[in-house]
Backbone as a printed PyTorch tensor [residue, N CA C, xyz], in Angstrom:
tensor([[[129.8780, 134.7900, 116.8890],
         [129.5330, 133.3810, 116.7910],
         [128.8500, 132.9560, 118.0910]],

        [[127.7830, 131.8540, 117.9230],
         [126.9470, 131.7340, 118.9630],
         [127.7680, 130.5550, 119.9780]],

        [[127.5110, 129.8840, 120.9250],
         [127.7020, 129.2400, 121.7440],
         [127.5780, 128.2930, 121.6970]],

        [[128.9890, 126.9920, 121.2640],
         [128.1760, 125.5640, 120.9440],
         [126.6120, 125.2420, 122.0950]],

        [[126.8150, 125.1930, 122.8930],
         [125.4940, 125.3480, 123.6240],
         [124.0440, 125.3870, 123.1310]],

        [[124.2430, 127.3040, 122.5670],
         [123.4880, 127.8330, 121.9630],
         [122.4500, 126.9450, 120.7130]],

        [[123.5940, 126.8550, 119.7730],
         [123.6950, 125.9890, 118.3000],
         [123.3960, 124.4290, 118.5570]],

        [[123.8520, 123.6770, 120.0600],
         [123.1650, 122.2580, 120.1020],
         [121.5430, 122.3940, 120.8000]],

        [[121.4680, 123.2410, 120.9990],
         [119.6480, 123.4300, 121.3840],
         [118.9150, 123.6980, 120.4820]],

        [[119.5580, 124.6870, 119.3420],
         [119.1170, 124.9700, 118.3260],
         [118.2610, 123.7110, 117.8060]],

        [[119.5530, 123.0280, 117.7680],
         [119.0300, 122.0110, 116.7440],
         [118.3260, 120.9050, 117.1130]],

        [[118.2640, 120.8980, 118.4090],
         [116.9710, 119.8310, 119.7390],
         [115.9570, 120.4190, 119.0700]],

        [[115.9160, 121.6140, 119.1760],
         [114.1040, 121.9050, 118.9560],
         [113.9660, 121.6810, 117.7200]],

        [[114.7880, 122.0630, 116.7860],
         [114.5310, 121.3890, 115.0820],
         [114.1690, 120.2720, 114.7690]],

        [[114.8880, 119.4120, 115.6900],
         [114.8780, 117.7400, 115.5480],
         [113.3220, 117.4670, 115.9940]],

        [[113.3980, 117.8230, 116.7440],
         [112.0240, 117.8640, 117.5400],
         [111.3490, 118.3980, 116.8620]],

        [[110.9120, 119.7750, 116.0700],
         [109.7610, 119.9560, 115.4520],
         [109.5510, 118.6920, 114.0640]],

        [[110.3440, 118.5130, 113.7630],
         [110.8760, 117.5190, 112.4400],
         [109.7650, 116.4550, 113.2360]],

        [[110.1380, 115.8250, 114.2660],
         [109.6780, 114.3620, 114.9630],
         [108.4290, 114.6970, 114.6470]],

        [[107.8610, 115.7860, 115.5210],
         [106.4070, 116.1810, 115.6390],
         [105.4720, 116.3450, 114.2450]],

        [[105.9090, 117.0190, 113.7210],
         [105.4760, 117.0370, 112.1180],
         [105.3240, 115.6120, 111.3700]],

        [[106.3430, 114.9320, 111.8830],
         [106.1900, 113.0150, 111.4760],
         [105.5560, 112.0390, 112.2530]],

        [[104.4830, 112.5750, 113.1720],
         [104.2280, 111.9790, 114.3630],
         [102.8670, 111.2030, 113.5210]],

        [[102.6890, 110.0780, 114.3130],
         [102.3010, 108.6060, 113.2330],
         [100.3760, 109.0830, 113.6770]],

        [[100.5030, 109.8500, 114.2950],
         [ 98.5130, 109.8730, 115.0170],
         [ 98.2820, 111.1320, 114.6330]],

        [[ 96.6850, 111.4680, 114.2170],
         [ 96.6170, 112.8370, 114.2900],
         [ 95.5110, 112.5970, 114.9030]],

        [[ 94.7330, 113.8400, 115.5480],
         [ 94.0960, 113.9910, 117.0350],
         [ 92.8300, 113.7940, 116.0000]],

        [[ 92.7590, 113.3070, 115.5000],
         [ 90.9370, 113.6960, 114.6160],
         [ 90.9650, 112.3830, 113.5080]],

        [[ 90.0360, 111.4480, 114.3250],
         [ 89.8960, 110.3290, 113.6000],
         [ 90.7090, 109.1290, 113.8220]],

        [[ 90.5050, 108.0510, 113.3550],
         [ 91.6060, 106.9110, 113.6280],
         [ 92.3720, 106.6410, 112.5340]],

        [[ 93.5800, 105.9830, 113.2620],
         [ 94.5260, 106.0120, 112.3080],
         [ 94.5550, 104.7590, 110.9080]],

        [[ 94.9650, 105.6910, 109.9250],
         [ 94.7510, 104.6800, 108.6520],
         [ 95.6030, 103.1410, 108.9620]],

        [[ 95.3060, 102.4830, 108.3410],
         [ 95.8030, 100.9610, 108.2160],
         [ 96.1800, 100.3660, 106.5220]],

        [[ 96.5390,  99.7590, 106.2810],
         [ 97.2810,  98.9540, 104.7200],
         [ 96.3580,  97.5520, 105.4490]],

        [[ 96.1250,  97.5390, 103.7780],
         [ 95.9550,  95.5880, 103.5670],
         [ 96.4940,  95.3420, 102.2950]],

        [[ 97.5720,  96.0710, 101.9760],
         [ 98.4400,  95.6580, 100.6190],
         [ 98.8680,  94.7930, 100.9920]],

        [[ 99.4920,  93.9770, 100.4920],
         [100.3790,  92.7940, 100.3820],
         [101.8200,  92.7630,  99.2450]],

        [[102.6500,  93.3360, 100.0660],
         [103.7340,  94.1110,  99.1650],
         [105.0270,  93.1920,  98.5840]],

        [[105.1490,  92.8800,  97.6770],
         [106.6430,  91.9000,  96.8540],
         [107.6740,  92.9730,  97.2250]],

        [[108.4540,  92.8590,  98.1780],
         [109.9280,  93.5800,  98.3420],
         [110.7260,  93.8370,  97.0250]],

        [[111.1720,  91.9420,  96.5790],
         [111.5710,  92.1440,  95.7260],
         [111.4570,  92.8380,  93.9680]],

        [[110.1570,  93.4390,  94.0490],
         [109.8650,  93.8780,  93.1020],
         [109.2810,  95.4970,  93.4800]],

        [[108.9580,  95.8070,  94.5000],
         [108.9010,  97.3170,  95.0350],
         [110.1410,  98.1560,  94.7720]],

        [[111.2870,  97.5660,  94.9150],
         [112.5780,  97.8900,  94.7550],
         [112.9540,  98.3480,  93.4940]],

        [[113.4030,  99.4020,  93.5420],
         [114.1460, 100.2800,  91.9850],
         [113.6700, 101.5170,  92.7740]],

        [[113.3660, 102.6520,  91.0080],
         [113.5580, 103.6890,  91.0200],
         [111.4590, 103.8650,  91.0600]],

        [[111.3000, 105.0820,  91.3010],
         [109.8950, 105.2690,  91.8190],
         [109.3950, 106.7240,  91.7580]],

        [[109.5050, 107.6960,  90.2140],
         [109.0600, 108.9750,  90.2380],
         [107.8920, 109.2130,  91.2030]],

        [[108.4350, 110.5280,  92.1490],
         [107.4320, 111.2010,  92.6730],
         [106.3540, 111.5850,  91.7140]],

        [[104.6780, 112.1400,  91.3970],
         [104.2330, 112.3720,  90.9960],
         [103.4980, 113.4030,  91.3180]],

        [[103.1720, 113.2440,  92.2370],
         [102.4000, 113.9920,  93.4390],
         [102.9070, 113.6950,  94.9770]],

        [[102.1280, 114.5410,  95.4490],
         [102.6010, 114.6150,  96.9490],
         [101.9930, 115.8290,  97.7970]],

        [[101.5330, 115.3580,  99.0120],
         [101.2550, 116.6240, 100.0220],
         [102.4720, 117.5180, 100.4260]],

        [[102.6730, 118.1850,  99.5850],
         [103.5070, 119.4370, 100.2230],
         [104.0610, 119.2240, 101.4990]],

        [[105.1980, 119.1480, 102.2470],
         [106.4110, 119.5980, 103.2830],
         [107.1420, 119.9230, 103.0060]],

        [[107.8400, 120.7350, 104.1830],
         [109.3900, 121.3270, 103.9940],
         [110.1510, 120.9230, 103.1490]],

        [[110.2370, 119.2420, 103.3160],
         [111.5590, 118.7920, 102.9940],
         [111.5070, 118.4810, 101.5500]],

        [[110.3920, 118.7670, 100.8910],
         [109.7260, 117.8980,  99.6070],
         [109.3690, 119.7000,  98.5750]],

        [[108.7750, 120.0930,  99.1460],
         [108.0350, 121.4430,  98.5030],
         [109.3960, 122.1850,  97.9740]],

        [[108.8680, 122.1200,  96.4900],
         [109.6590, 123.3580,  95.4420],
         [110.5770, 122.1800,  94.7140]],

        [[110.8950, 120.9170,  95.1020],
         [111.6390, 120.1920,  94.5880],
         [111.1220, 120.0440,  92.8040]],

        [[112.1430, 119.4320,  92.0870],
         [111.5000, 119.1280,  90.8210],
         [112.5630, 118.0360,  90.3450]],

        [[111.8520, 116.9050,  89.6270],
         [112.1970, 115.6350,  89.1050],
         [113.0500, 114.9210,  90.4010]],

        [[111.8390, 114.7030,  90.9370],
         [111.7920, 113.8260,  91.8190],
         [111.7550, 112.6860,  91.9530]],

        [[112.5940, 111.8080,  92.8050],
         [112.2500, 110.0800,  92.7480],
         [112.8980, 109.3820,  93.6500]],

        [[112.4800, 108.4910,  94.5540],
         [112.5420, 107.6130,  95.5570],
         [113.4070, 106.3360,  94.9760]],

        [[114.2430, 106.3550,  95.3500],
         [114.8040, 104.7020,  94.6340],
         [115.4720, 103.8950,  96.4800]],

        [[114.6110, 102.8050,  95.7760],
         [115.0580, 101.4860,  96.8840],
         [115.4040, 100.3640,  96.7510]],

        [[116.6410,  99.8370,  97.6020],
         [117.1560,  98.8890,  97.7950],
         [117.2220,  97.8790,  98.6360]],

        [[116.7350,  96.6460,  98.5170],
         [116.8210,  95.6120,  99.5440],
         [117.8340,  95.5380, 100.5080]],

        [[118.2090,  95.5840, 101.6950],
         [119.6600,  95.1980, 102.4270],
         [119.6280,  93.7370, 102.5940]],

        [[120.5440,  93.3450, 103.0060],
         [120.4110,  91.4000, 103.0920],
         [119.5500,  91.2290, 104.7450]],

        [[119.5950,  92.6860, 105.5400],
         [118.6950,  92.4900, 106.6910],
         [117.0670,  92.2570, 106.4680]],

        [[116.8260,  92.8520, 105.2770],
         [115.2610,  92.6740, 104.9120],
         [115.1200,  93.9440, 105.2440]],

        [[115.3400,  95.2950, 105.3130],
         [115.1730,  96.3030, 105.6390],
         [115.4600,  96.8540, 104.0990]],

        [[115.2130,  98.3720, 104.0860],
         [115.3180,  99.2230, 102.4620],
         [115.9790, 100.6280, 102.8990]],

        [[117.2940, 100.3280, 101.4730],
         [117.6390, 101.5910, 101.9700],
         [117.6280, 102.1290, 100.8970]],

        [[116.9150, 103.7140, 101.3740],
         [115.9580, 104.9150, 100.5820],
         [116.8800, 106.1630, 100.2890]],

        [[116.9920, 106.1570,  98.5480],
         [117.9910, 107.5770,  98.5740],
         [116.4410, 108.2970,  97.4200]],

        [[116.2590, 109.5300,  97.9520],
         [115.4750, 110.2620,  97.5170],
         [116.3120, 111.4520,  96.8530]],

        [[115.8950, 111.5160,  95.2400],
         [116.8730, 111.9440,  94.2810],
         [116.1490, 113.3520,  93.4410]],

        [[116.5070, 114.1930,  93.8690],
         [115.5690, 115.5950,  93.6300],
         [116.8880, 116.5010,  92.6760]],

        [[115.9220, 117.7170,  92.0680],
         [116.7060, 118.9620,  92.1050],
         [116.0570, 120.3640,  92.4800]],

        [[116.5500, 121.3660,  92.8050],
         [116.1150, 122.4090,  93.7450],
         [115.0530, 123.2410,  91.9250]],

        [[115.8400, 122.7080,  90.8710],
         [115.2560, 123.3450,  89.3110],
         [116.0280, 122.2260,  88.4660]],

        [[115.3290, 122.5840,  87.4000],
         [115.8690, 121.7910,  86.3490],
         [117.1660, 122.7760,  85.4550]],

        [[117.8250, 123.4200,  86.5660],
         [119.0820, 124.0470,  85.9110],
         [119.9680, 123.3520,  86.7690]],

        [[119.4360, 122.9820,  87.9420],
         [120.4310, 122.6940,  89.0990],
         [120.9430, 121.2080,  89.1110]],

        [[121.7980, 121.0780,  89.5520],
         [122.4390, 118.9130,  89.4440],
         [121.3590, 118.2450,  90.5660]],

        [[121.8370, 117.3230,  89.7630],
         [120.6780, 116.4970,  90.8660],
         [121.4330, 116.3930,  92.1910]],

        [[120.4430, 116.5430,  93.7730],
         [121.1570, 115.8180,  94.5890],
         [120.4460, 114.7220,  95.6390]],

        [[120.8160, 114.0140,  96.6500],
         [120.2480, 113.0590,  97.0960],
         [120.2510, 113.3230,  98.5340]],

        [[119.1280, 112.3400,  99.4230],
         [119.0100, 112.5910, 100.6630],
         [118.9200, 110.6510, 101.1200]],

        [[119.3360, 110.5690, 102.2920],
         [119.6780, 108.8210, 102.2830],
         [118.6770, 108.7240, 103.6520]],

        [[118.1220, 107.6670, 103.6910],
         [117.2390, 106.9340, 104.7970],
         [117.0450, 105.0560, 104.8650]],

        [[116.5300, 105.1450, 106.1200],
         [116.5330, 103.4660, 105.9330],
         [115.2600, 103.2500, 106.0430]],

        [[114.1700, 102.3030, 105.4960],
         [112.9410, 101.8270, 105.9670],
         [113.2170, 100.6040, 106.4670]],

        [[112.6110, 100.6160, 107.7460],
         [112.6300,  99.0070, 108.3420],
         [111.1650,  98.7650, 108.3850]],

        [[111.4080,  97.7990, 107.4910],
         [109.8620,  96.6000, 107.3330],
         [109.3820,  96.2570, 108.3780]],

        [[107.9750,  96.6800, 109.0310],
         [107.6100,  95.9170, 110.0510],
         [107.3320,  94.6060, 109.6460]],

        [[107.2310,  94.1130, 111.1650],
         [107.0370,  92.1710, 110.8880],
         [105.4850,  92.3700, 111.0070]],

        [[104.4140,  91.8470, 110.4750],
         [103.3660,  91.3930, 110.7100],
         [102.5830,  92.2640, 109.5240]],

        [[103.1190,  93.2140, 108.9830],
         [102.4750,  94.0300, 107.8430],
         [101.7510,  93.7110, 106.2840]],

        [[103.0900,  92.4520, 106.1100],
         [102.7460,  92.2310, 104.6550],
         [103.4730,  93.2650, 103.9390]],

        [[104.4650,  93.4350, 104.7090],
         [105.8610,  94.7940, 104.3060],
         [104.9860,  96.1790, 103.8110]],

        [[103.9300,  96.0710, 103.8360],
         [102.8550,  97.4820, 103.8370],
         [103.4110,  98.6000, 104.2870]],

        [[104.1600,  98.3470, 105.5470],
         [104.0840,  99.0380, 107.0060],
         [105.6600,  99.3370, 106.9740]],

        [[106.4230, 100.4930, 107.0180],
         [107.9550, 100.7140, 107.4820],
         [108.4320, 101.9170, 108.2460]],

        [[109.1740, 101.5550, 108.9880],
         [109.2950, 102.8270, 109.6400],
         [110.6750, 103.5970, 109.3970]],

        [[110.6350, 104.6390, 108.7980],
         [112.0360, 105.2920, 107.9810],
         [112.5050, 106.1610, 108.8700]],

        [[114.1630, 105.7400, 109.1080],
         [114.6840, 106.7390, 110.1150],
         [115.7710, 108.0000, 109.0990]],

        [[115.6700, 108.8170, 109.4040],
         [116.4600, 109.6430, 108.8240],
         [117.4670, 110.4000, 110.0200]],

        [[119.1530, 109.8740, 109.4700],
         [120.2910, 110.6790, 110.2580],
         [119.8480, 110.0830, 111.9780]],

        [[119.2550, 108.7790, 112.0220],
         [119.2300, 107.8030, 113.0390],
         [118.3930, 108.4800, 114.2740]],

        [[117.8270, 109.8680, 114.0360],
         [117.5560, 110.5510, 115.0550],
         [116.1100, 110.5560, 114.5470]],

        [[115.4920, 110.9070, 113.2170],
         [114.1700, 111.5910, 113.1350],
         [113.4600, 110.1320, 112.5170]],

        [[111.9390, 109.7080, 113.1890],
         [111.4410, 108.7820, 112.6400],
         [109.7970, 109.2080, 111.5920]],

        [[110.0880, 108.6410, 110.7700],
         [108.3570, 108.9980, 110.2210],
         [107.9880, 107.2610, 109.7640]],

        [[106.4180, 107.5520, 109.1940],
         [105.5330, 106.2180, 109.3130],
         [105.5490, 105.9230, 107.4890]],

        [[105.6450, 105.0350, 106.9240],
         [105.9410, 104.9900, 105.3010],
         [104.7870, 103.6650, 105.1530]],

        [[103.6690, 104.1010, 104.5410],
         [102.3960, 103.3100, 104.8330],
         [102.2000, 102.8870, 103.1950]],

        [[102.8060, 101.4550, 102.3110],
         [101.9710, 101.4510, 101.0580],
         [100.4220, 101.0210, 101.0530]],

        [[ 99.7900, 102.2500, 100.6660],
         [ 98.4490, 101.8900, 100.6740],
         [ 97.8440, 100.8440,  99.5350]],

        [[ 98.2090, 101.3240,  98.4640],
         [ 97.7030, 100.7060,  97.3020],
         [ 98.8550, 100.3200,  96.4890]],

        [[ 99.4760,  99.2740,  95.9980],
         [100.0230,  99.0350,  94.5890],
         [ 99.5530,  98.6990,  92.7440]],

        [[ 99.9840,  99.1840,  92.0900],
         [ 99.1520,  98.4030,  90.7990],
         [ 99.3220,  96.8050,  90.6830]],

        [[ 98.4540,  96.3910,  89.8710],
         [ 98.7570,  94.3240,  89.9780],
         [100.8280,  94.3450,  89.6160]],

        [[100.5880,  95.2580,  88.3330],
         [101.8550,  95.2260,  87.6730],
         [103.0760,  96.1360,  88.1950]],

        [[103.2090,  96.4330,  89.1650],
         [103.9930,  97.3550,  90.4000],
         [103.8410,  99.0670,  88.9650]],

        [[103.2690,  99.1470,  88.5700],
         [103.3230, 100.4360,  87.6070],
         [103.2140, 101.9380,  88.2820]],

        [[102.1460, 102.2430,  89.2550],
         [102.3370, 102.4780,  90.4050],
         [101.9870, 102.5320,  92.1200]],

        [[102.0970, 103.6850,  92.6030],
         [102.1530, 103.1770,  94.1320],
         [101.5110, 104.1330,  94.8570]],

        [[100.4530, 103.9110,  96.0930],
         [ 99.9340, 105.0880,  96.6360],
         [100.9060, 104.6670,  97.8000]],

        [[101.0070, 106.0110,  98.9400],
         [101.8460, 105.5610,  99.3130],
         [101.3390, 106.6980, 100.7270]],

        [[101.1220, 106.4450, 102.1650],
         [100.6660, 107.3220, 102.9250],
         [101.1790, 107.3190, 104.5230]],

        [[100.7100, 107.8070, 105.4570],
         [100.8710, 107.9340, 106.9750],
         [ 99.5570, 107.3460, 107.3210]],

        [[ 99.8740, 106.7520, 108.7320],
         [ 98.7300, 106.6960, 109.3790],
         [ 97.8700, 107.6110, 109.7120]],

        [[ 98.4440, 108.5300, 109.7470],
         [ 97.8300, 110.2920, 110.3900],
         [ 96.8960, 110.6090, 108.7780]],

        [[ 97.4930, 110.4010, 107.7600],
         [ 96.8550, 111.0180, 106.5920],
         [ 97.5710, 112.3190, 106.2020]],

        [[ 98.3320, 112.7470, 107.6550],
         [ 99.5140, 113.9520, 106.6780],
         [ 99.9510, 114.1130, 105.5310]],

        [[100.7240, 113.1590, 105.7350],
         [101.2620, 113.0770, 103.9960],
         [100.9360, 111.8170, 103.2920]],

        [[100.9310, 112.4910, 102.1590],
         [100.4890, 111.0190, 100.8430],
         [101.6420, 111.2690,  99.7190]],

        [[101.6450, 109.9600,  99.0290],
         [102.8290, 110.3690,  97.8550],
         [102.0720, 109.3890,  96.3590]],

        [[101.7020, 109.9060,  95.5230],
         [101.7460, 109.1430,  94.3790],
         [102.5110, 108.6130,  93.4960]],

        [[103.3490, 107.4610,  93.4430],
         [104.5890, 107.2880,  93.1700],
         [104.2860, 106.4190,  91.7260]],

        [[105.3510, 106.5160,  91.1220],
         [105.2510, 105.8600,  89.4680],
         [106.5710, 105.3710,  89.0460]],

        [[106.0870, 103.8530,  88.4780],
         [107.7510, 103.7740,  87.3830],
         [108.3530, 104.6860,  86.5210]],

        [[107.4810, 105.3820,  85.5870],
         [107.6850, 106.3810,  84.4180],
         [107.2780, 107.8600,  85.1910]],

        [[108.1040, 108.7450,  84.6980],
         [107.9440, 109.9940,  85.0090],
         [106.6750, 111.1250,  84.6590]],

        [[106.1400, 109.8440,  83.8440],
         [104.8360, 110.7880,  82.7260],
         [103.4850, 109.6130,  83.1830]],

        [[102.5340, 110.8390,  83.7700],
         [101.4950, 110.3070,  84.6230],
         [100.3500, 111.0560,  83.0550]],

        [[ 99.2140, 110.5590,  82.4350],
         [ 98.3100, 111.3470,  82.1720],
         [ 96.9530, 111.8750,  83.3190]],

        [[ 96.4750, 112.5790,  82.9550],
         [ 95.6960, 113.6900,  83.9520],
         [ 94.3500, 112.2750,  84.3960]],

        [[ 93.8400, 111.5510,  83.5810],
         [ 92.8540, 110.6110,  84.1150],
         [ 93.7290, 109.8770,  85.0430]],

        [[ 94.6930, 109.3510,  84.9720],
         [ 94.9860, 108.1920,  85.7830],
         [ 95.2690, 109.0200,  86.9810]],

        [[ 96.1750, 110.2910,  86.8470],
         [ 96.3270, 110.9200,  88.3010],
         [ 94.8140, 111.2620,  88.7490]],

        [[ 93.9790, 111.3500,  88.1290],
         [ 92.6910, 111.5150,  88.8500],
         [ 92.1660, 110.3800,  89.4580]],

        [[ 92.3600, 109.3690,  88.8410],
         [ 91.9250, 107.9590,  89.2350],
         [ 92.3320, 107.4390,  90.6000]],

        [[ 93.9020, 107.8790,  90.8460],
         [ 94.4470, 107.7040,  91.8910],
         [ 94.5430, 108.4650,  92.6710]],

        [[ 93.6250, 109.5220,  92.5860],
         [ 93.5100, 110.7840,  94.0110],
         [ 92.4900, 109.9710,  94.2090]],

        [[ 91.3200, 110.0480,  93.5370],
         [ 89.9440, 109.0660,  93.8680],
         [ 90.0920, 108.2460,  95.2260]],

        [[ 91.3650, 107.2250,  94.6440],
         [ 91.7170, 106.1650,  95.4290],
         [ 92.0440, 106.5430,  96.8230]],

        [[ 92.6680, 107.9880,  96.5400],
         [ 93.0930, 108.3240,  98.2310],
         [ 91.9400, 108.6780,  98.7270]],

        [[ 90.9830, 109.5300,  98.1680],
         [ 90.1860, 109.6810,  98.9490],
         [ 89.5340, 109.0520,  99.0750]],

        [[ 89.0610, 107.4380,  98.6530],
         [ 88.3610, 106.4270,  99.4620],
         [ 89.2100, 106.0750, 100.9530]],

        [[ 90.7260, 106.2890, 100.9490],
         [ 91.4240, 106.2610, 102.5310],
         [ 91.3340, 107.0250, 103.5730]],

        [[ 90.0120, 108.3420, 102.6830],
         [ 89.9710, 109.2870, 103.6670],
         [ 90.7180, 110.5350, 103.6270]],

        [[ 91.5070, 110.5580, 102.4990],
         [ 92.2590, 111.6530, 102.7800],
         [ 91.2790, 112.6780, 102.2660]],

        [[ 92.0060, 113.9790, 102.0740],
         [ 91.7940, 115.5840, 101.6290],
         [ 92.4690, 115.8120, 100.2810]],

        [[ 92.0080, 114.9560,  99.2950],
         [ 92.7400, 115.4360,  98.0410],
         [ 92.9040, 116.6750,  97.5800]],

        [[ 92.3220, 117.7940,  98.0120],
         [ 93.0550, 118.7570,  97.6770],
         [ 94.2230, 119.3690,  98.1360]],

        [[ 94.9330, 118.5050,  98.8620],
         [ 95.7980, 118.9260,  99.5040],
         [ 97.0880, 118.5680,  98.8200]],

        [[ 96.7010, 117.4800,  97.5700],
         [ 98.1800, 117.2780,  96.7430],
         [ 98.3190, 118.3530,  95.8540]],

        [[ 99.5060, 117.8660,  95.5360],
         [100.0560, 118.9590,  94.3000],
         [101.0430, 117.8090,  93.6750]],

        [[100.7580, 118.2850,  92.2350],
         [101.4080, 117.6190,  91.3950],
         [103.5810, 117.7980,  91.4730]],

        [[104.2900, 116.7820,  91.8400],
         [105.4950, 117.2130,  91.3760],
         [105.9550, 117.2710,  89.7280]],

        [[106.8420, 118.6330,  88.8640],
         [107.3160, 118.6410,  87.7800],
         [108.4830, 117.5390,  87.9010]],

        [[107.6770, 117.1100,  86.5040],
         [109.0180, 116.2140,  86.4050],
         [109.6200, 116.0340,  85.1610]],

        [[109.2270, 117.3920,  84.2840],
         [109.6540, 117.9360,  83.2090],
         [109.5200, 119.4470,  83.1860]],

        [[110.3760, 119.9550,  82.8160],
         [110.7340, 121.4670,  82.3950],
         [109.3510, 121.9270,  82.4720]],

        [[108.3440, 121.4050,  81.1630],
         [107.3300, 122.5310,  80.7510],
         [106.2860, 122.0200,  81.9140]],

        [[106.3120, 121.2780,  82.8560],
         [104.8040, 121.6190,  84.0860],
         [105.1980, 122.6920,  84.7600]],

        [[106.5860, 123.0310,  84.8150],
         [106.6380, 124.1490,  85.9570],
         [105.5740, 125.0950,  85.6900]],

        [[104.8710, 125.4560,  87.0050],
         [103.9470, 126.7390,  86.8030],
         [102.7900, 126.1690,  86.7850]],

        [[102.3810, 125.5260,  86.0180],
         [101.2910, 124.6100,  85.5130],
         [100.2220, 124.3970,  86.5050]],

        [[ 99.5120, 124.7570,  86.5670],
         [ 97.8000, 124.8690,  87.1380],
         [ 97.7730, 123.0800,  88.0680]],

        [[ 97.8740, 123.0900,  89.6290],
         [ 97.7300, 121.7310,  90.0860],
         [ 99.0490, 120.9280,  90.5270]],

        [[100.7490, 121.6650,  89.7690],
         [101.6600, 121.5250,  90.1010],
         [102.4960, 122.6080,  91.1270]],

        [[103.2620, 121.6950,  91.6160],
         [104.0510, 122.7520,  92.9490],
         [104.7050, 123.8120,  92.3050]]])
């Protein structure tokens, strides 16, 4: 057995690569901005993943979904509700978004386990909250988020479009399964 020592450095540099990987600037270009204008009270519920740029913490997941809750602080607290397969139980991961002030609640900054921070940017909403683009300032990661679990292939095209008017690299998403038969499926993780 290693050396508490050992095992609390370990996990400095983990924390730390985690930070770095969530770091709000990337060295090439300026950083994206929101002019959504976001209803809290109606952003709030459940929110199938659809797509998404591939990370650690996200990649291989299946039936995926973000659900949020108002706190009475005006802040949201985020349980992200995955399974490793669709044999496996569902399980959950918990975070807080704190609403910046001056955003138009666009803008939040989500801490996870009070130590690791990343940037939670809504770019675009539908009129009818149906769904949600959802990005970093850096352009790292993007998330295409939906009320219903069942996206057809035009509208997910419609809404990569959309990212890439923000500049992003749409080929860099991948579809999340969020039924049995996409697994495998040409464009999905």
């Amino acid at each position: 057995m290693k050396p508490w020592y050992v095992l609390l450095g370990t996990a400095i540099v983990a924390i730390g690569g985690i930070f770095a990987y969530c770091a709000t600037r990337a060295a090439d270009g300026p950083a994206l901005a929101s002019s959504a204008r976001i209803d809290l009270a109606r952003y709030m519920g459940a929110w199938y993943v659809i797509a998404n740029i591939p990370y650690f913490a996200e990649r291989g997941k299946v039936a995926t979904r973000d659900v949020y809750a108002l706190d009475a602080d005006g802040n949201v607290a985020t349980t992200y509700v995955y399974r490793k397969s669709f044999d496996d139980p569902e399980k959950t991961m918990g975070s807080l978004g704190i609403v910046q002030p001056g955003s138009n609640n666009a803008y939040w900054i989500v801490r996870f386990l009070w130590l690791i921070r990343a940037d939670y940017l809504i770019l675009e909403v539908a009129p009818d909250y149906a769904w949600a683009l959802v990005g970093q300032p850096s352009r790292k990661l993007g998330w295409v988020l939906a009320r219903d679990p069942a996206m057809d292939d035009a509208q997910y095209r419609d809404l990569l479009g959309k990212f890439a008017a923000f500049g992003y690299d749409t080929s860099r998403f991948a579809r999340v399964p969020q039924f049995r038969e996409q697994v495998g499926r040409a464009g999905f993780q």
